[in-house]
C-alpha atoms as one frame of an Amber mdcrd trajectory, in Angstrom:
protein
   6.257 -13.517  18.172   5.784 -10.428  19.859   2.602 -11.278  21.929   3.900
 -13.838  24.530   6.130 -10.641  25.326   3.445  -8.658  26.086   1.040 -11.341
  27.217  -1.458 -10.872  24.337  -3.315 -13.755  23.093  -3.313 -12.960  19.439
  -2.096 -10.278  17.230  -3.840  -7.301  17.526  -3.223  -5.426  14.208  -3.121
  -8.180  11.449  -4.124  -6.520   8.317  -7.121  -9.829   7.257 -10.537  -8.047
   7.852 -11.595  -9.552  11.383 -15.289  -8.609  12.683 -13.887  -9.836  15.567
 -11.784  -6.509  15.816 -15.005  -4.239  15.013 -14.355  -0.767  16.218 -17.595
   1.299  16.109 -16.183   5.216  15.306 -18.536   7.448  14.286 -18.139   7.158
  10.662 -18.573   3.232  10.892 -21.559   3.185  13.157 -23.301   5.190  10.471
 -21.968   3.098   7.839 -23.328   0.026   9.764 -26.536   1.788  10.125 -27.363
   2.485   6.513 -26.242  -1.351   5.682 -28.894  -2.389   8.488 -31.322   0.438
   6.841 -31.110  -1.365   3.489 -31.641  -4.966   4.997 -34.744  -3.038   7.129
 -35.959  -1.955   3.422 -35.261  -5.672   1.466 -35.168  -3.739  -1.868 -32.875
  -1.311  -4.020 -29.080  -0.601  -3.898 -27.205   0.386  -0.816 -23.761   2.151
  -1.625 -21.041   3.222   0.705 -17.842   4.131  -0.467 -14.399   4.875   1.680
 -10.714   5.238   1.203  -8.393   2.425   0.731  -8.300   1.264   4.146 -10.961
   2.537   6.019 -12.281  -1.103   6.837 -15.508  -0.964   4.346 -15.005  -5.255
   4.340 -14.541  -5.274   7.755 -18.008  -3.458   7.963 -19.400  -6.769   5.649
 -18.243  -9.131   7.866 -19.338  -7.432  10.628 -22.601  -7.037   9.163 -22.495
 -11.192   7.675 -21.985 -12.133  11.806 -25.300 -10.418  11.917 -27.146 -11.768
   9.444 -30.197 -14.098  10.475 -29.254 -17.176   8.317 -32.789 -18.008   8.453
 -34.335 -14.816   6.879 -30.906 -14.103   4.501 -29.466 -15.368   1.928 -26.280
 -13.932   0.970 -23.590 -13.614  -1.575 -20.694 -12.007  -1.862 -18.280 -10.728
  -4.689 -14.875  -9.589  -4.002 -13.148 -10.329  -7.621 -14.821  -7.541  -9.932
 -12.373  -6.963 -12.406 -15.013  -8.482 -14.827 -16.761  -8.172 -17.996 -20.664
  -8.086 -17.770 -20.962 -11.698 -18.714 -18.143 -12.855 -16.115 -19.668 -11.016
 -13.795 -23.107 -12.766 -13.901 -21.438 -15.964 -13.993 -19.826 -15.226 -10.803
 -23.228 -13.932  -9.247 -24.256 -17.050 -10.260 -21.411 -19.354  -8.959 -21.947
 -17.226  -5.432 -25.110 -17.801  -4.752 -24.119 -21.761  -5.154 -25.481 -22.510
  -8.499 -23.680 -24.253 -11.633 -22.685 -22.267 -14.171 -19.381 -24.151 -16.464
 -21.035 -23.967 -20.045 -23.654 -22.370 -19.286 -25.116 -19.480 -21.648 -26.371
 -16.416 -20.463 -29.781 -17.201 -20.867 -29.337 -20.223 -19.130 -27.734 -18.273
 -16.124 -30.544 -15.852 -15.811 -32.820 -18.517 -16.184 -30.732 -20.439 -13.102
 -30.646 -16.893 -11.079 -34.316 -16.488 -11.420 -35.127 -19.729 -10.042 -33.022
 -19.838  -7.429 -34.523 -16.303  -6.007 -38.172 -17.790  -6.605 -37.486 -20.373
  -4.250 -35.585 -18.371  -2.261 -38.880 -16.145  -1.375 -41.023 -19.114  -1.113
 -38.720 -20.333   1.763 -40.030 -16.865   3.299 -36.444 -15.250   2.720 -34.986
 -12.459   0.774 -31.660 -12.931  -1.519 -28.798 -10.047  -0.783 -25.727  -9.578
  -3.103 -22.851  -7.538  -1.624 -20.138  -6.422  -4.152 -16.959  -4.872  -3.007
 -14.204  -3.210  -4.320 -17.151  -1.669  -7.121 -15.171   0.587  -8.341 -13.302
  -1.753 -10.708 -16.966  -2.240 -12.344 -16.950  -1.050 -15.670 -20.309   1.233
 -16.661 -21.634  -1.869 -18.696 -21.051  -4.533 -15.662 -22.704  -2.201 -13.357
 -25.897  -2.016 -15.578 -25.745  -5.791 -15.962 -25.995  -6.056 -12.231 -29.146
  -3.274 -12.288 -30.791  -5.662 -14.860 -30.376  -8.081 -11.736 -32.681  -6.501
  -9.915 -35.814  -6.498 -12.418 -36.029  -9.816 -10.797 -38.938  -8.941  -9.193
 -42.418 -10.757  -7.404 -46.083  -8.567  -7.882 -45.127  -7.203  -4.961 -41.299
  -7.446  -3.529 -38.003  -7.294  -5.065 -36.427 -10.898  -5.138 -32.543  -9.511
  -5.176 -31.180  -6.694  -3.198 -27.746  -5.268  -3.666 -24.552  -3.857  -1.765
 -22.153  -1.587  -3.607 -18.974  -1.062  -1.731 -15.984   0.603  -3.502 -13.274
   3.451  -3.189 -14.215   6.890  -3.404 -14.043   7.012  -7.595 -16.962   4.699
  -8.036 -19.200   7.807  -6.932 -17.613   9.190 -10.563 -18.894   5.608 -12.206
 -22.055   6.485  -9.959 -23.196   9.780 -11.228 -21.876   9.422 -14.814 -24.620
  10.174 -17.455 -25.712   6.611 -17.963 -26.611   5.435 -14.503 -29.460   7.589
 -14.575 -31.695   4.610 -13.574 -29.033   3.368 -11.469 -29.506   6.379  -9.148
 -33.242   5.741  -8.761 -32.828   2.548  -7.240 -30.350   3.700  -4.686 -32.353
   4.290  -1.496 -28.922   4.641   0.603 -25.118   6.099   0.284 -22.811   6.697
   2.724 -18.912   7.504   2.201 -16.809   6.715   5.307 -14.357   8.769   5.950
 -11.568   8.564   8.162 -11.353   8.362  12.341 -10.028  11.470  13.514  -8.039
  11.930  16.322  -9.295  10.394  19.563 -11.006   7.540  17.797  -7.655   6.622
  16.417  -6.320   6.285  20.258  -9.421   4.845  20.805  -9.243   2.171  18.003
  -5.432   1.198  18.916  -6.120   0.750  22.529 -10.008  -1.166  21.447  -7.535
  -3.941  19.534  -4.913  -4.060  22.322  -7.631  -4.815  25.127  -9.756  -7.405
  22.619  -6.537  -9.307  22.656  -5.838  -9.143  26.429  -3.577  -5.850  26.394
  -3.233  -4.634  30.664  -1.374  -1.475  29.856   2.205  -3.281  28.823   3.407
  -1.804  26.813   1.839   1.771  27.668   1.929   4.777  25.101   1.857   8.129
  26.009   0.306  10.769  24.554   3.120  11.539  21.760   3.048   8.557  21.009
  -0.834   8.421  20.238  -0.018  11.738  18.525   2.428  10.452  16.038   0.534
   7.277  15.372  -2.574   9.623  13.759   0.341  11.603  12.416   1.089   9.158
  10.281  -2.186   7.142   9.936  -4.388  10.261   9.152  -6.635   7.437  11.097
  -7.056   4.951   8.277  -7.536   1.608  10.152  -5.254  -0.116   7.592  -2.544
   1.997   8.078  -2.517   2.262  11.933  -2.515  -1.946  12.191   0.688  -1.816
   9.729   2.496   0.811  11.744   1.678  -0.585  15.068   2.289  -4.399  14.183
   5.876  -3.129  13.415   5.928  -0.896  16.445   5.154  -4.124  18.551   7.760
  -6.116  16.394  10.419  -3.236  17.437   9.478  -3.321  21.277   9.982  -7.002
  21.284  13.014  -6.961  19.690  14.062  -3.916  21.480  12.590  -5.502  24.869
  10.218  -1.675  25.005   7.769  -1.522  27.736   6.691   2.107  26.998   6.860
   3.987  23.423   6.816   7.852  22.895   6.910  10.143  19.789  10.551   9.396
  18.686   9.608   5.405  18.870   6.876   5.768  16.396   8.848   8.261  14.359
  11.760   5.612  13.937   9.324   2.992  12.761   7.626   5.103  10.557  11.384
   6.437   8.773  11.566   2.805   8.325   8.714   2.053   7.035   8.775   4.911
   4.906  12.598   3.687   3.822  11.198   0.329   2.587   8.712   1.724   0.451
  11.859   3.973  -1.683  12.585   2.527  -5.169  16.246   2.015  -4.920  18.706
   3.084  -7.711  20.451   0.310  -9.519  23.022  -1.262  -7.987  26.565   0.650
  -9.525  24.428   3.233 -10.714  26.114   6.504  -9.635  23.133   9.340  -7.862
  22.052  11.741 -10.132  24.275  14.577  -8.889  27.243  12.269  -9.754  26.073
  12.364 -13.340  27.880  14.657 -15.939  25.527  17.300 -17.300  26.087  18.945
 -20.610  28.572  22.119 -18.517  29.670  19.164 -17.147  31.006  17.251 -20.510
  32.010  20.909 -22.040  34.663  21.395 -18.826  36.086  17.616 -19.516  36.477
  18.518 -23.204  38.732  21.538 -22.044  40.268  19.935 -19.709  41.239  17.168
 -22.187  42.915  19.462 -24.658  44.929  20.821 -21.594  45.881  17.774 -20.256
  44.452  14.240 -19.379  45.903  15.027 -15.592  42.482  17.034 -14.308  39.965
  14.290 -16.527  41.398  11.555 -14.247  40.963  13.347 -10.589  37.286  14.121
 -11.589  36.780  10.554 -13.142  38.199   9.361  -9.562  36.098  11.921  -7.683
  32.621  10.718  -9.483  33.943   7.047  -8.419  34.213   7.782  -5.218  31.163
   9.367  -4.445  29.597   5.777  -6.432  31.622   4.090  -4.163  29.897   6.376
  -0.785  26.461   5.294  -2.475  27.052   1.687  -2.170  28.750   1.735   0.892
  25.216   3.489   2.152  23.519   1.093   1.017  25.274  -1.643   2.133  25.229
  -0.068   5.943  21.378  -0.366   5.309  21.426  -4.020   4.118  24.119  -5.034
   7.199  21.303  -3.449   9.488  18.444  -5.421   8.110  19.974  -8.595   8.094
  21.082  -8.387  11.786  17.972  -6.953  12.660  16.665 -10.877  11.082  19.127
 -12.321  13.102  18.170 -10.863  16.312  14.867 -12.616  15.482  16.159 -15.705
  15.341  17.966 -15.379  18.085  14.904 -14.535  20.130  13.101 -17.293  18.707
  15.585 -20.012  19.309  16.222 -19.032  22.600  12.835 -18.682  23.637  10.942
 -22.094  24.689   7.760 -22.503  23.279   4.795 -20.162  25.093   7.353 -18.813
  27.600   7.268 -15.302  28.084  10.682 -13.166  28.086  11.197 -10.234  30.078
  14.067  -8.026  30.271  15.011  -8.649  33.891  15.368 -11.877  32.274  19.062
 -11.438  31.191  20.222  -9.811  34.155  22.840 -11.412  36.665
């Protein structure tokens, strides 16, 4: 939509994990290194943890693109909301081997095999789990058991541990004792600050073909970390909908207040709206509330009825709020339409466009 406007070839800031979008900050450089440490070692667990967001996948592609396909064999698990046996049936089914009706014997029977001939192909097995922390204390021991699989002198199966920052809890609790010994790496990744924020917005703009339109200034930069707290998953979703705003807007150049209005609407979205009718809580009667209607009803039914009719009307203000909000979202999909029936296929609209 938005990148024929600005003469991008693709959309810089979609939120599916893209090596092809790699941005090496500090924090991910050292992640990569560790990961590249751990293949350098062919043995043990790796672990690197991060915030939601912080592109830990992204790293595991990045690091898959690298892989020699004729020295690796890899796996990977993204689904690990599983009980130990689940979760060796899916190490099993990811490595390419049957496993319907299979027992569990029978799958660590399969599993050993498979590495066996694996490492007399002259290459090494590696099993990359993300998202760990949803491993419970029992799968995670299940998948230590994996690597007892084991040659007189090499490891057949190596592992890759990638979660959020609470599987370092799961990590260190009292059982994973042996675990720990077998971890010859962890990293956490924290967040980009600052200038590798700018630095990662303007790395995605010019992979796609981005000459400087549209142009942000330094405000504009600022507000973006602002809001980010530079988390690559956050700064694609704010700046795919500052993009969507400058195309609809026809925006060459965005400062602080542009972000700031895409981020109060973002932020507006993401409210749990009241039930529709329901009056806002200040329009509720409280118990002082009910005591003044009770004396007001013994002096007369003429004051119950103007504050009945006040309370209405502020319901009435709510609604009519929120209706003003709905109005502006649906022309706001409108204008879209507009733009994309009126635009021929690959043409690119400009402003001057319109003008007589």
């Amino acid at each position: 939509m938005y990148e024929s406007f600005y003469g991008l070839s693709a959309k810089p800031f979609q939120l599916r994990p893209d090596p092809h979008f790699f941005f090496g900050s500090k924090g991910h450089k050292r992640a990569m290194a560790y990961l590249e440490y751990g293949l350098s070692q062919g043995e043990g667990f790796i672990v690197i943890t991060g915030e939601v967001g912080a592109g830990k996948t992204t790293l595991v592609r990045n690091l898959f693109n690298r892989l020699p396909s004729d020295q690796i064999v890899a796996a990977h698990i993204v689904n690990t909301h599983l009980d130990p046996d689940d979760t060796l049936r899916m190490v099993v089914s990811a490595f390419g081997l049957p496993y319907e009706g299979a027992s569990k014997t029978d799958l660590l029977t399969r599993l050993e095999k498979f590495l066996c001939d694996v490492d007399h192909q002259g290459k090494r097995a590696l099993l990359v789990i993300d998202e760990a922390q949803n491993l419970s204390a029992r799968t995670v021991e299940e998948l230590r058991m994996l690597s007892n699989f084991q040659t007189d002198d090499k490891s057949l199966l190596q592992t890759f541990l990638l979660g959020q920052p609470e599987f370092r809890a799961t990590l260190h609790s009292p059982g994973m004792q042996q675990l720990r010994q077998r971890v010859i790496a962890s990293y956490h990744l924290g967040p980009m600050d600052a200038q590798e924020t700018r630095a990662y917005v303007e790395h995605r703009l010019t992979t796609v073909g981005w000459k400087g339109d549209p142009a942000f200034d330094d405000g504009a930069h600022d507000a973006i970390y602002g809001y980010s707290g530079g988390i690559p998953r956050k700064v694609n979703t704010l700046m795919d909908r500052v993009l969507l705003m400058g195309f609809l807007e026809e925006m060459h150049a965005f400062g602080e207040q542009d972000i700031t209005t895409v981020v109060k609407d973002i932020s507006e979205e993401f409210q749990v709206p009241d039930a529709v009718g329901t009056p806002a809580p200040d329009t509720l009667p409280d118990a002082a509330a009910d005591a003044d209607l009770d004396a007001d009803y013994k002096t007369g039914l003429r004051t119950i009825d103007q504050r009945i009719g006040e309370r209405r009307v502020s319901s009435v203000e709510v609604l009519d709020e929120r209706m003003m909000r709905l109005e502006k979202s649906i022309v706001s999909v409108l204008s879209i339409l507009k733009k994309i029936v009126a635009t021929p296929q690959g043409a690119v609209t400009h402003p001057m466009d319109n003008q007589e």
